[in-house]
C-alpha positions as CSV (number, residue, x, y, z in Angstrom):
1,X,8.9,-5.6,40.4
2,X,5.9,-8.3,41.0
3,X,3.5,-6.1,40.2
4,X,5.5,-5.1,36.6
5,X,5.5,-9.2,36.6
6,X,1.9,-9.3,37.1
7,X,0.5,-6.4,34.3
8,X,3.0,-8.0,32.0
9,X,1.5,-11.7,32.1
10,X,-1.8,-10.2,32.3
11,X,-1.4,-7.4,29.4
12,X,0.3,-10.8,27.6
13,X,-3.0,-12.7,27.7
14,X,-4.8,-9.6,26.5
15,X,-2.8,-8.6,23.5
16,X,-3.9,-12.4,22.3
17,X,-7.7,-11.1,21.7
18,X,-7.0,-7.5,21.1
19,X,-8.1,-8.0,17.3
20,X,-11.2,-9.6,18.5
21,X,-12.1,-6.9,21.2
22,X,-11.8,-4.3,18.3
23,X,-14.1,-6.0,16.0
24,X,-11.8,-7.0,13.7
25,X,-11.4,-10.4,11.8
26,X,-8.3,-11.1,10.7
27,X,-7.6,-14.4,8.8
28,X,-4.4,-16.1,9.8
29,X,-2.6,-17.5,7.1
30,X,0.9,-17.4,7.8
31,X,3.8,-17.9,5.1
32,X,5.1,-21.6,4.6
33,X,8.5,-20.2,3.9
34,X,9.3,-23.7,2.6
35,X,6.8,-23.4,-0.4
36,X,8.1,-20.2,-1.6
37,X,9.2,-19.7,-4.6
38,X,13.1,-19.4,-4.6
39,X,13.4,-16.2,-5.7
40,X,11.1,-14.8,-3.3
41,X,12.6,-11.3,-1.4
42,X,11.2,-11.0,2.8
43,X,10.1,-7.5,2.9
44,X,11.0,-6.3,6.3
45,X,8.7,-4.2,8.8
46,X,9.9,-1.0,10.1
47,X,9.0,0.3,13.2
48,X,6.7,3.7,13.1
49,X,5.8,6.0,16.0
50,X,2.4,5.7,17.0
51,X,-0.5,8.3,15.8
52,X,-2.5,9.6,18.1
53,X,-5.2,7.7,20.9
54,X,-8.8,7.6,19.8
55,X,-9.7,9.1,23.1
56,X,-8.2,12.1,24.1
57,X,-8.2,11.5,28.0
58,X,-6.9,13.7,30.7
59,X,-4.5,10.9,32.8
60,X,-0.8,11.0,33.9
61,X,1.6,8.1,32.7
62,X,2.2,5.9,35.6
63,X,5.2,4.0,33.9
64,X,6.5,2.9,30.5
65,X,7.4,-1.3,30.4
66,X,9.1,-3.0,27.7
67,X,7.4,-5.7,25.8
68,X,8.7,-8.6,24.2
69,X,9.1,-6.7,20.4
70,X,11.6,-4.1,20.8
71,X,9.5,-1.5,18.8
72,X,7.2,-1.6,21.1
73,X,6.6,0.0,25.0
74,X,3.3,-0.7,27.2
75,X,2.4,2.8,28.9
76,X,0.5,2.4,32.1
77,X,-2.0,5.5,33.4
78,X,-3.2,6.8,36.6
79,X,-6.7,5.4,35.5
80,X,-5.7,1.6,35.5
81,X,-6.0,1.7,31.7
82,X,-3.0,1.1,29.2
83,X,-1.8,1.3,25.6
84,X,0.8,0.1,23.1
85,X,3.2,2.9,21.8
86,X,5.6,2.5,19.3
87,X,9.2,3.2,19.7
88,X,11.0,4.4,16.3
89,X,14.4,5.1,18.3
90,X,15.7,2.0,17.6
91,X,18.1,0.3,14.8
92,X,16.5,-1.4,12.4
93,X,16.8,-3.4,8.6
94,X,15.6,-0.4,6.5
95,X,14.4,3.2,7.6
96,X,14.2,4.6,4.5
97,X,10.6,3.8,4.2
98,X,9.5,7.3,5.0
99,X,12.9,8.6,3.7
100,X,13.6,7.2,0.4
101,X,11.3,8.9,-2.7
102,X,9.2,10.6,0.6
103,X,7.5,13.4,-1.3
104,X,4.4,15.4,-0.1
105,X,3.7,16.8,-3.7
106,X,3.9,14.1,-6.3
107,X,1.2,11.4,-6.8
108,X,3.9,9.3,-8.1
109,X,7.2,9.7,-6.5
110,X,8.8,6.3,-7.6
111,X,10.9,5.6,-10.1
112,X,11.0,2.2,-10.4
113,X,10.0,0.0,-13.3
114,X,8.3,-3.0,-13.1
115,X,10.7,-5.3,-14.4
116,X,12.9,-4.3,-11.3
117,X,10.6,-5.1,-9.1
118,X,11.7,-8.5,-7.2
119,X,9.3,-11.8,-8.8
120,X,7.5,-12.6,-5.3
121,X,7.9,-10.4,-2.0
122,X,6.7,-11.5,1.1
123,X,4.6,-8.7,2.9
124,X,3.4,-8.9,7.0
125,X,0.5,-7.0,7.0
126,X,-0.1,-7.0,10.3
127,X,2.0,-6.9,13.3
128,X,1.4,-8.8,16.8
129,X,-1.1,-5.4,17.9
130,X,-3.3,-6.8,14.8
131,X,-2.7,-3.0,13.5
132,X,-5.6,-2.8,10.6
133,X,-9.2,-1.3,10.4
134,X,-11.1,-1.9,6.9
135,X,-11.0,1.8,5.2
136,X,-14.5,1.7,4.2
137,X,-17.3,-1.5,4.7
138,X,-19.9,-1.9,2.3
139,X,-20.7,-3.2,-1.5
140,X,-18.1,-2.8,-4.0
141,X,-19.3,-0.8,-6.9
142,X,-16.4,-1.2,-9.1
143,X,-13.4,-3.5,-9.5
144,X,-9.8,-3.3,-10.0
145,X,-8.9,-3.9,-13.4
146,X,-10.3,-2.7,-16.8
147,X,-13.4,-0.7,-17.4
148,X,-14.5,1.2,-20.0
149,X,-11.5,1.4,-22.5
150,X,-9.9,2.8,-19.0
151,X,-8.0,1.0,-16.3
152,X,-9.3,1.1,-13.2
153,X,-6.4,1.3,-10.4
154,X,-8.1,0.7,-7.7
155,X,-11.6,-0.3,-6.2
156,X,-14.8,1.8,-5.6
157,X,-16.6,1.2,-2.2
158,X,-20.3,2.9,-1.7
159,X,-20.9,5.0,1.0
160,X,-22.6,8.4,1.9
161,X,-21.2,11.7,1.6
162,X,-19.6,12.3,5.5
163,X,-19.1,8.5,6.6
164,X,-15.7,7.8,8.4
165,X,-13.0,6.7,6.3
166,X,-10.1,4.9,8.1
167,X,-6.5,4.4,8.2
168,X,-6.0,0.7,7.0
169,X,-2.9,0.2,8.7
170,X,-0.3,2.2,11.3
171,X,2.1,4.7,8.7
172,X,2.4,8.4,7.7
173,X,0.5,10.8,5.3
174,X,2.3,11.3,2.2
175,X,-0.3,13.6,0.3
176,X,-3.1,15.5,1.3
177,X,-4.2,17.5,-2.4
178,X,-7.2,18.2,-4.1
179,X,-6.9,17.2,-8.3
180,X,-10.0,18.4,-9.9
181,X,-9.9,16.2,-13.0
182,X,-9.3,13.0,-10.5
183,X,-9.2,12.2,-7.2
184,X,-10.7,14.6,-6.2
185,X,-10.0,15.5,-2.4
186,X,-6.7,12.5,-1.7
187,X,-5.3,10.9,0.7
188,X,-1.9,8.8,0.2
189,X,-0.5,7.0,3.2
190,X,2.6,5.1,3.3
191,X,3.0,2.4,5.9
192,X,5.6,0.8,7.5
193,X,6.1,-2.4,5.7
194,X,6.4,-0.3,2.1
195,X,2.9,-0.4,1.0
196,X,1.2,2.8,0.1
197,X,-3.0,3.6,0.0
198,X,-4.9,6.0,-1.8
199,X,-8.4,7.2,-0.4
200,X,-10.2,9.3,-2.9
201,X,-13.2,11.7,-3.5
202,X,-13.3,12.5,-0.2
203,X,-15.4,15.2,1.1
204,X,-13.2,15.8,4.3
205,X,-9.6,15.7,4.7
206,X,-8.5,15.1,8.5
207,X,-5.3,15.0,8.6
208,X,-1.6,16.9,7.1
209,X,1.1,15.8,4.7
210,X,4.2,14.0,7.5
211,X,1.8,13.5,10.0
212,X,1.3,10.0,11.9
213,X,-1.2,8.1,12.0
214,X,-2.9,4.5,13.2
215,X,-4.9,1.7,12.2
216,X,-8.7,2.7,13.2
217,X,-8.1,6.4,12.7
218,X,-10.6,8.6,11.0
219,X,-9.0,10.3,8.5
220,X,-11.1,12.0,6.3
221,X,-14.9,11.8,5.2
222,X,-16.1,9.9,2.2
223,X,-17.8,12.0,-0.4
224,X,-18.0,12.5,-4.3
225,X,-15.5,15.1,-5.2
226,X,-13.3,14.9,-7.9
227,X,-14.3,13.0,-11.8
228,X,-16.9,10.9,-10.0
229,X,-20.8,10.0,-10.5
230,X,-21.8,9.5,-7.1
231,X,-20.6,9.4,-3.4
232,X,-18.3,6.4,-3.1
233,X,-14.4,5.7,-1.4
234,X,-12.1,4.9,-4.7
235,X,-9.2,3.1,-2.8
236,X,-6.2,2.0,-3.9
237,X,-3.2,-0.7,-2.8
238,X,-0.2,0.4,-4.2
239,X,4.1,-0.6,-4.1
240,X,6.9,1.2,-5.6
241,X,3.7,3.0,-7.3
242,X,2.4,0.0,-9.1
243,X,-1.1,-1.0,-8.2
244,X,-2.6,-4.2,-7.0
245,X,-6.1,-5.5,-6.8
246,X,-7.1,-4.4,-3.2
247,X,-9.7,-7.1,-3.0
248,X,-6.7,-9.6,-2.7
249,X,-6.6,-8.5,0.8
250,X,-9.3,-6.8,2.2
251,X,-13.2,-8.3,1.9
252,X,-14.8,-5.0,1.7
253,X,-18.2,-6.7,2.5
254,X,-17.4,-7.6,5.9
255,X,-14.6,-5.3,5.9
256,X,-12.2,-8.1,7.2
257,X,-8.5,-8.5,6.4
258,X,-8.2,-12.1,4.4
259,X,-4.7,-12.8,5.7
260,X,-2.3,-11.8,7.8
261,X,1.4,-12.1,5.5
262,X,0.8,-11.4,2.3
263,X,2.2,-12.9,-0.9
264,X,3.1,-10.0,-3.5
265,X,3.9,-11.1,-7.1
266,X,4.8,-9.0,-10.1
267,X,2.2,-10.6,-12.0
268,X,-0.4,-9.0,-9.9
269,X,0.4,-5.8,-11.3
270,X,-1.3,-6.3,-14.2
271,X,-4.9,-5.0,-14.6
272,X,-5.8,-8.1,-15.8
273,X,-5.0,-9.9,-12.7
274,X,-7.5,-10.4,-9.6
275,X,-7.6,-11.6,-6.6
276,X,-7.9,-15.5,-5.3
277,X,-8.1,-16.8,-1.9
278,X,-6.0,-19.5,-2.9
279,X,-2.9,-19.0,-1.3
280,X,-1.7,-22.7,-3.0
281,X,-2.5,-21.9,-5.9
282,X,-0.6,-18.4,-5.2
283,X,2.7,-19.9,-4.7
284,X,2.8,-22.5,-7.6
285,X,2.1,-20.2,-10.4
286,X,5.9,-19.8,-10.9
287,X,5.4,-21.0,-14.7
288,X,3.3,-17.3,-15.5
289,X,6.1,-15.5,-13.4
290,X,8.7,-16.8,-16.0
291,X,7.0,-15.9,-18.7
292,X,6.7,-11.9,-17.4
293,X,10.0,-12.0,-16.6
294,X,11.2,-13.1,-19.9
295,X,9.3,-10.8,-21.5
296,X,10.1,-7.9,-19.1
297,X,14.0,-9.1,-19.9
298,X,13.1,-8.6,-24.0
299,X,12.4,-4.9,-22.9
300,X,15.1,-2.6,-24.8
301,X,15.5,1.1,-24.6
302,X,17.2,3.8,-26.6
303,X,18.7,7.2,-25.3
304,X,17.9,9.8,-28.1
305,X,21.2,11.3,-28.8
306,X,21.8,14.5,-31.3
307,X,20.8,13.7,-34.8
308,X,18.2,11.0,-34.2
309,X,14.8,11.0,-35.6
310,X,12.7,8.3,-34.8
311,X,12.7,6.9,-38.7
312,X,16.8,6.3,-37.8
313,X,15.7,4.9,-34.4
314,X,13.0,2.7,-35.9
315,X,16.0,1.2,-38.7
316,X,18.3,0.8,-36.5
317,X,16.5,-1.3,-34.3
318,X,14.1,-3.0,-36.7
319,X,10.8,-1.9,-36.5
320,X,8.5,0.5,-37.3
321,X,8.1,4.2,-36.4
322,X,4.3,3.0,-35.0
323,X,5.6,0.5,-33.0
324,X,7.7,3.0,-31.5
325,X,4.7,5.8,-31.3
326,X,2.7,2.8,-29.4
327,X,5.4,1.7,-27.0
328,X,6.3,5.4,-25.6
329,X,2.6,6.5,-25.8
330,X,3.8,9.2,-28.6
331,X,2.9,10.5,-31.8
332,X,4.7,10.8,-35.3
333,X,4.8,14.4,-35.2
334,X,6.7,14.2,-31.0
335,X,9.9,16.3,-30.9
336,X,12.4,13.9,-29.2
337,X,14.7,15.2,-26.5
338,X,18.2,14.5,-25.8
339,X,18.8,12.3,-23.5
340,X,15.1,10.9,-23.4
341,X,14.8,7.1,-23.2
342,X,13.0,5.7,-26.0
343,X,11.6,1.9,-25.8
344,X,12.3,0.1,-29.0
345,X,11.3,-3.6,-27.7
C-alpha cells in the first residue's frame, strides 16, 4: 500500500509537466464563469477509451491504480514505465456523443440549424492529460472564410506529400472516404467534448471508420488528392456540422493550442468571422449575438402542401418568387415536393 502511496504522489508531480515533456504548449486561459454571458450552455466532456500506445512494447501489466478523475486508471508495467488509460465504463452527463447522428457514411450527419444552436457554449478542450497534438505545423496557405466567390470551411496548412498528420485531440473516426470532386482522401473524427475535425487531401489514410484514437496519433499522410493545386492539410473545426475558424484555437505556426476552455459563439459560424485572442473582448460582444439571434428568430418556413406553387407561396407570404428562389438555393423552374420546407423569411 506505501508503495501504491509512493507512485501515486510521484505519477501526481509528473502528470503536472506531461504537456511540457511532449513538446506541447498549451496556453492556459481558463473560463471566468462569472463574465459569461447568461445564456451561456457548459458543454460537458465525456469520457472515451483510449486509442492505442505510440510504442508497441512487449511488457506485462503490473497493476491498474485509480486516479483522482474517475475516467481515468494509471497502468503500471513490468518495465517501471506507466500510462494513462481511459475508463468509458462509467456513468456519465451525456454518452451520446458517439451515439447520437454517429454515421460512418455521411459528411454531414447533423441536422441541426443554426439558429438552434445555444448563443455561447463553453468547450474544455483539454483534459488534465493535456490530450492535444497540432494536426499539421507549418505556414497557413489559406484562411477560413471567403475566397474566391467560394467559402472556405476550413484552413489550408503546407506540407509535403507523406508528412504525418495527427489526431488533434483523444475521440473516434467517424469517416474514412475518398470524394473525388473534394476532399479528396478524408478523415472526420469526433471527440469527446462534441467537436468534430476534418483532415483532407490526404495521401494516406491510417486508420478505420469506429476505431479509437489519441491525441499524438498518426493518422494518415498529408498529400494533394482530391480538388487541390498542391500538397497541403485542408483541416477543418466543426460542431453540430457548422464550421468555425480553426485558427481561433490552434497557432498552426508553432503548432500550439491558444487556450485550454474554449468559448464557442454562434456568431463564429459565420464565414465572415475570424479569430481573436482576445478572450475579453470574446465575452462582451453580447450586443452582435442579439442581433443574430433576432434575425435567426425572423426566420419563417413553409411546408409545401398539395396545390402550392411557389407564385401562391410567394402571395401568401409577401414576397417575391426570387426571394424565395434565393433563400432555398432554387430555381423558378424547381418542382416542389410535398412536405418540403420552404424558407419564406
Amino acid at each position: 500500500m506505501n508503495l501504491r502511496r509512493t507512485l501515486l504522489l510521484i505519477l501526481s508531480l509528473v502528470v503536472a509537466s506531461t504537456a511540457s515533456a511532449q513538446g506541447v504548449k498549451i496556453v492556459k486561459n481558463n473560463i471566468n464563469k462569472d463574465s459569461l454571458p447568461e445564456d451561456a450552455v457548459i458543454v460537458k466532456r465525456v469520457p472515451l477509451e483510449s486509442g492505442p500506445a505510440f510504442e508497441v512494447k512487449d511488457v506485462l501489466v503490473v497493476d491498474t491504480i485509480p486516479s483522482s478523475s474517475e475516467g481515468l486508471n494509471i497502468v503500471l508495467y513490468n518495465d517501471n514505465t506507466w500510462r494513462f488509460v481511459r475508463n468509458r465504463n462509467i456513468d456519465v452527463l451525456d454518452e451520446t456523443v458517439f451515439t447520437k447522428e454517429w454515421d460512418t457514411t455521411k459528411i454531414q450527419p447533423f441536422k441541426v440549424e443554426l439558429k438552434d444552436i445555444p448563443m455561447s457554449m463553453v468547450i474544455d478542450l483539454v483534459d488534465s492529460l493535456k490530450s492535444y497534438h497540432y494536426p499539421s505545423k507549418g505556414r497557413v496557405t489559406s484562411k477560413y472564410g471567403p475566397r474566391r466567390r467560394r467559402v472556405h470551411q476550413g484552413t489550408d496548412i503546407d506540407l509535403e506529400t507523406g508528412d504525418p498528420v495527427y489526431a488533434t485531440f483523444d475521440g473516434r473516426v467517424r469517416i474514412c472516404t475518398y470524394i473525388r470532386s473534394g476532399y479528396g482522401n478524408l478523415i472526420v473524427l469526433r471527440h469527446d467534448n462534441g467537436l468534430e475535425t476534418f483532415y483532407g487531401h490526404l495521401s494516406e489514410i491510417h486508420v478505420k471508420p469506429n476505431e479509437w484514437v489519441t491525441a499524438g496519433q498518426v493518422i494518415g499522410k498529408g498529400g494533394n488528392t482530391g480538388r487541390s493545386t498542391g500538397s497541403h492539410l485542408h483541416y477543418e473545426m466543426r460542431y453540430k456540422g457548422h464550421t468555425f475558424d480553426p485558427e481561433r484555437l490552434i497557432d498552426f505556426a508553432s503548432g500550439d493550442l491558444r487556450r485550454e476552455t474554449f468559448l464557442l459563439k454562434r456568431t463564429y459560424f459565420s464565414p465572415y468571422s475570424r479569430f481573436t485572442q482576445d478572450f475579453e473582448e470574446e465575452v462582451q460582444s453580447d450586443e452582435e449575438d442579439k442581433k443574430i439571434a433576432k434575425e435567426a428568430a425572423a426566420i419563417k418556413y413553409h411546408i409545401v402542401k398539395k396545390g402550392d406553387t411557389l407564385g401562391r407561396i410567394a402571395i401568401n407570404n409577401h414576397t417575391t418568387v426570387k426571394k424565395l428562389c434565393q433563400l432555398n438555393g432554387i430555381r423558378e423552374s424547381s418542382i416542389l415536393r410535398l412536405g418540403q420546407r420552404i424558407r419564406v423569411r
